[in-house]
Every structure is written in C-alpha cells, then in structure tokens.
N, C-alpha and C positions, 0 to 999 in steps of 0.2 A: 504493500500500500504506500508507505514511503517512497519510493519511486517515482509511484504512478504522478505522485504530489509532485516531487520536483520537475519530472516531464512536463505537466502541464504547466508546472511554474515556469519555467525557462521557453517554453512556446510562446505564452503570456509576453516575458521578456522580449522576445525577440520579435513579436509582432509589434509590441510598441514601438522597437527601436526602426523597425523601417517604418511607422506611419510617419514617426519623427521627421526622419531623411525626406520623406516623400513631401509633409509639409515641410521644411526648408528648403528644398530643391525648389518647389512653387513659389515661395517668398521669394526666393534668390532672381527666381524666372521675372517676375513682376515685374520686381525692382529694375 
C-alpha cells in the first residue's frame, strides 16, 4: 500500500511540474 501512495504521489508531482512549464512557456509566448 505504501507504494501505491508514493506512485501516485510522484505522478501528482510530476503532473504539476509540467502544467507549471506549460503555463510559463505561454506567459513567456505573450510577452
């Protein structure tokens, strides 16, 4: 079960980190 927890933790993680990218790359584009 631990696992299962950190798997989905670190998917979590990782989905943010590229919405992140995706909104700065479009701020960047604007600008």
């Amino acid at each position: 079960m631990p696992l299962l927890v950190t798997v989905v933790y670190l998917l979590t993680f990782i989905s943010l980190l590229i919405e992140n990218k995706k909104v700065d790359h479009y701020q960047q584009k604007s600008a």
